[in-house]
N, C-alpha and C positions, 0 to 999 in steps of 0.2 A: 943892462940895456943902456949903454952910450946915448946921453943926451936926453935924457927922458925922467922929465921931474913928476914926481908926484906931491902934489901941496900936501903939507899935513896941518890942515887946516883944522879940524875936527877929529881928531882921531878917539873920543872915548870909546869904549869898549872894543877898540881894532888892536892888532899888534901887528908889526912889521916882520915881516919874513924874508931875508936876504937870499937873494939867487945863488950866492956865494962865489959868483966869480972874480972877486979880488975889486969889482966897480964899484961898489956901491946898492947896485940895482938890487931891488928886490919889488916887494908889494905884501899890502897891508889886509888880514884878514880877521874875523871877526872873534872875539876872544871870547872865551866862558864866564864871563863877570857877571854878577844879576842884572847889570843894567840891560844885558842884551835882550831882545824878544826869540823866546822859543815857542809859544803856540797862541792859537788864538780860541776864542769863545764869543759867545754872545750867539748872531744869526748866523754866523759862517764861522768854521772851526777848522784849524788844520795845525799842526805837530810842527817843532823845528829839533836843532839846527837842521840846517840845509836847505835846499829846495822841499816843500810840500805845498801839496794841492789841495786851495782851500775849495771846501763842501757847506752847504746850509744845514742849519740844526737841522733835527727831528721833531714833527708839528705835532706829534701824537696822530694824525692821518692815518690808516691802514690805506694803502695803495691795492687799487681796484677801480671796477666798472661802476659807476652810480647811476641806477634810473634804468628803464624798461619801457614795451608799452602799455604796461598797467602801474610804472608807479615813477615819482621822478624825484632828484636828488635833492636833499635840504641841505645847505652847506654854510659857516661859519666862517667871515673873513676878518681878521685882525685889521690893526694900523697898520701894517706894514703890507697889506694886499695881499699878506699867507693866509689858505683855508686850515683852520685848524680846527675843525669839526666839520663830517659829513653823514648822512642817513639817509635811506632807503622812505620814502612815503608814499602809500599807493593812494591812487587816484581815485578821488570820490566826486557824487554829488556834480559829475560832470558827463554827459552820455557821451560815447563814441560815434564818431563819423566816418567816414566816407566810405569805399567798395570794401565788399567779404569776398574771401577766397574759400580754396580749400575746396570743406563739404558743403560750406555757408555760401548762399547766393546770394542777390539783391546788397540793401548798403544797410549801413550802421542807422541808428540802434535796431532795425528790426528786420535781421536776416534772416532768409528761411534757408531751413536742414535740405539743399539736395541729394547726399550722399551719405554714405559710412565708409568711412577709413577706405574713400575712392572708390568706392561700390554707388553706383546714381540710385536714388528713388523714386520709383514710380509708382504713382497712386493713380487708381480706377476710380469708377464707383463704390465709393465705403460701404458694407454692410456689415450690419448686426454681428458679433463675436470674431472678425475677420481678425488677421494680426498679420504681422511683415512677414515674408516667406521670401527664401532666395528660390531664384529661379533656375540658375544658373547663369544669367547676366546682370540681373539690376533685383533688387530689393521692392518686391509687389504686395500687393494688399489680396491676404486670401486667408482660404481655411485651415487650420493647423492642423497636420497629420503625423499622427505619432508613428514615430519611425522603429520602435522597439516597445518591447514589454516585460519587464524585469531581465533586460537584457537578451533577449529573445528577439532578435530582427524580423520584423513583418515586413514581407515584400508581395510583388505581386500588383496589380491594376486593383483599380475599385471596388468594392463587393458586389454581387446583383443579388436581390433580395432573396434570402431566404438560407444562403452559404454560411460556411460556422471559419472564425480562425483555426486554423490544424495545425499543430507542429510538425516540422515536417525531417528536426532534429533537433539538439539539445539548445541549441543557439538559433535557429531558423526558422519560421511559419509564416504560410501564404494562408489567402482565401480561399478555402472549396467549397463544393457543395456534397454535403455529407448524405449519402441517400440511406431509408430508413432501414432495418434490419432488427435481427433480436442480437440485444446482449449477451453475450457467453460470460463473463465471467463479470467481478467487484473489486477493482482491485488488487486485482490477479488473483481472485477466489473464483474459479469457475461456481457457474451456474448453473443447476440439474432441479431441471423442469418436468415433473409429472404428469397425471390428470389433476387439472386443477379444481377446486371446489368454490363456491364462492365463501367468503371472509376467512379465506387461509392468505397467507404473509409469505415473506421471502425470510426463511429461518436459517443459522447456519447451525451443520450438525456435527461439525467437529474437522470436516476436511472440504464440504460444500455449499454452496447456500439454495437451500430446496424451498419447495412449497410445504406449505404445513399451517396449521391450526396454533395458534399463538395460546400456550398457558401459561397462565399467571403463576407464579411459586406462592406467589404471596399476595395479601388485599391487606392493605393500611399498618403494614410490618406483621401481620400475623401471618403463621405459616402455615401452606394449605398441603396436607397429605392424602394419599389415597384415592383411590380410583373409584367414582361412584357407580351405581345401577340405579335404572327407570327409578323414580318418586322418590330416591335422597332427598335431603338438602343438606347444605353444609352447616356443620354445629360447632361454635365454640368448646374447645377442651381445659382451654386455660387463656391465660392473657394474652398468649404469645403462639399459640398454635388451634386447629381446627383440621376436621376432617367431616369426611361423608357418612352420615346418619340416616338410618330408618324410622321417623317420629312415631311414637307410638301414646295418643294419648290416653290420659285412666282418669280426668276428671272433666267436668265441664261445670264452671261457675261454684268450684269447690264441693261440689256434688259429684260421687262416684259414678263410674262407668262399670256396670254390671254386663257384658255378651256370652248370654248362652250361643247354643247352635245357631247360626244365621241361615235364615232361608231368604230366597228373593224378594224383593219389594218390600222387604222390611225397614222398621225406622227407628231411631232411638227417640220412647218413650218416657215418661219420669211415673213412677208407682207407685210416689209418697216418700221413697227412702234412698231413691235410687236411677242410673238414666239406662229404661234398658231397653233389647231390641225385641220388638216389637208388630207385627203387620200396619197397617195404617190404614181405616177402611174409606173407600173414597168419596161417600158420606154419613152421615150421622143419623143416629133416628132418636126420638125420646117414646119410654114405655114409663107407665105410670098405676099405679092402682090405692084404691082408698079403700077403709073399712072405719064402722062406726059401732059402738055399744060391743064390745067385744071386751069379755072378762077375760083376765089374768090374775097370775097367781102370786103371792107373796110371797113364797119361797123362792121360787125356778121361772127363769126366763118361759115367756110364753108369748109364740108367733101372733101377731094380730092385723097383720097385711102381709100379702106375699105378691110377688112377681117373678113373671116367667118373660126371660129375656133369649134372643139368639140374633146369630147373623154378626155378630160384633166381636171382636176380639179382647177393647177393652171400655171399662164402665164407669161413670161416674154416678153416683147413687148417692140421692140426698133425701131425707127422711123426715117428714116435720107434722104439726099438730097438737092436738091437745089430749091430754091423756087422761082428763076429768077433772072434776073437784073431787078435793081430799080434807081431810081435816089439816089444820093447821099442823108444821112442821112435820107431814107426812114426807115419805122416800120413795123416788120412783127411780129406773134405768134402765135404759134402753141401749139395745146393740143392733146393728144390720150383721146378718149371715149371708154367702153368698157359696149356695152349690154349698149348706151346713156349715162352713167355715168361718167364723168374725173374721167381721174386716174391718177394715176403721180401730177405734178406742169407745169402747162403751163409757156410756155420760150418765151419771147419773144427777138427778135434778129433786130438790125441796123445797118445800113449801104448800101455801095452802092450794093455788091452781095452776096443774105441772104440765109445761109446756114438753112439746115432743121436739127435738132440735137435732139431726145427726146425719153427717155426713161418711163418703168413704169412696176413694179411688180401686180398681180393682183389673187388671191389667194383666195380658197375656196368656187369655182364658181360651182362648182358640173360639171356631165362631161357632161353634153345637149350639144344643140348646141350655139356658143355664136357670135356677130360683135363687129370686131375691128372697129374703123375709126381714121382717123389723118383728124384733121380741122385745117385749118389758116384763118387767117383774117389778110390782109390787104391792101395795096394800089394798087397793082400794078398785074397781072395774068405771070403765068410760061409761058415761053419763051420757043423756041419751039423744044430746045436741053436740057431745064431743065427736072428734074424727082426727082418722090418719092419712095422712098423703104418702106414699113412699112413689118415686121419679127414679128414674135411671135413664143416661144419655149414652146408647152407644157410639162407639168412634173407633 
């Protein structure tokens, strides 16, 4: 380039580059020597040789939105007017103001719910147990009706008194009114109804459920068998089982039961040994007779009162008195016979003045006529202020 100086005033780290056309001319460019500048640091950074495009550091920052209208941003500013901290902090301790949108009416802080999710609210008259109910336009205050029942859709208008829910499929049931009739069957057990009795049940007999007379197998784990007739009862046979009995008993009060022949109106008796059957007369009579100064004999029983009894079937005979003075450690005894037979236990008695003491039941004599007697036998004869009483009470 004719004419065209370039000073080289300064030339460190340049070097000259000749155009090479025989002038001279050329131009000075920047060399690789350390002195040169190839990048930079600190707040702005950029790369050489050549042209680069300086950028600012990295402040640690995350780049984003800070702040909302529930929270607003905390930020950290250096010397040099860089943020190099920023945070999220929601709003406290401060109420909100002005107009609610939305579902929210009226103004901040104390908006009321008009809506849901753009559905309006409409409230009536509150009562007792009501709840929100859609209507099919807006959100009303009414009584909750169950729209199903374990999946079973109930449809249909309201009930009028007295109508049963009916399924009307596996998934379906309305309101009817169910009018009354007899059951046929129990869950698909038909039903086969008799003449009925009163206190028979609804029994099943193997394929039906009939009427019938409910028996027990068993009373408190024991097992009841067998079929009774008229005046059974049922008797324990062991622990664990029982059946029907004909009671027959053979003693009373551990006193024996003796029955001959039974005739009518007869009773069981006691005859001193035994309980037996008996007539029973429907009242009583007493016969009685006395005798005085009457000898007997030391060997052999000797009658010295007798009685004649009838109309009675059985006897109580009791025998008493005195049978004299005797010498001291004298022997006397006495028996009652009745129709010649002893009855009772003869007694005999000692000493020096021997009393007469002797009783005897005698029972099932039929009501003829019958003789008592009282005999003594022994040493000495009754004295002439002694006596005997012999009594007999029929019954």
């Amino acid at each position: 380039m004719s004419g065209l100086v370039i000073p080289n005033t300064n030339t460190a780290g340049l070097t000259f580059v000749s155009l090479g056309d025989g002038t001279g001319a050329g131009y000075w460019t920047a060399s690789s020597s350390a002195s040169a500048i190839t990048s930079l640091t600190g707040d702005v950074t950029a790369t050489g040789p050549g042209a680069s495009a300086a950028t600012l550091a990295a402040s640690g920052v995350s780049a984003g939105t800070y702040g909302s209208a529930a929270v607003v941003p905390q930020i950290a500013i250096d010397a040099k007017g860089r943020i190099t901290s920023a945070t999220a902090v929601t709003i406290s301790g401060v109420a909100p103001g002005g107009s609610a949108g939305g579902d929210l009416g009226g103004t901040y802080p104390n908006p009321t719910v008009n809506g849901i999710n753009g559905t309006p609210i409409v409230i009536t008259t509150l009562l007792s147990g009501q709840s929100l109910v859609y209507n099919g336009t807006a959100w009303v205050n009414g009584a909750v009706q169950a729209a199903g029942i374990q999946g079973v859709v109930v449809s249909g208008t309201a009930p009028t008194t007295g109508q049963f829910l009916v399924a009307t499929s596996a998934t379906a049931a309305d309101w009817q009114t169910v009018s009354t009739g007899n059951a046929t069957s129990i869950s698909g057990t038909t039903i086969t109804i008799t003449t009925l009795t009163s206190g028979q049940s609804l029994v099943y007999n193997g394929t039906a459920w009939v009427n019938s007379i409910v028996n027990a197998a068993s009373i408190d784990g024991i097992l009841v068998t067998g079929t009774p007739t008229s005046g059974q009862v049922l008797t324990a046979t062991s622990g664990t089982a029982a059946d029907w009995q004909t009671l027959s008993a053979t003693a009373i009060g551990g006193v024996s039961i003796v029955i001959t022949s039974l005739t009518s109106g007869q009773s069981l008796v006691y005859n001193g040994s035994a309980w037996v059957n008996s007539p029973v007369a429907t009242n009583a009579a007493l016969f009685s007779a006395n005798a005085s100064s009457v000898s007997y004999s030391a060997t052999a029983y000797t009658s010295i009162v007798s009685l004649s009894v009838s109309g009675y079937a059985n006897y109580h005979i009791v025998a008493c008195g005195n049978i004299g003075p005797s010498t001291a450690n004298s022997l006397a005894t006495s028996q009652i016979q009745f129709d010649g037979v002893t009855v009772g236990i003869p007694i005999g008695v000692e000493g020096s003045d021997i009393p007469l003491s002797n009783t005897a039941i005698k029972t099932g004599t039929g009501t003829g006529s019958h003789t008592i007697t009282v005999q003594v036998m022994g040493a000495l004869s009754i004295g002439g202020t002694s006596n005997a009483i012999l009594t007999a009470m029929g019954f």
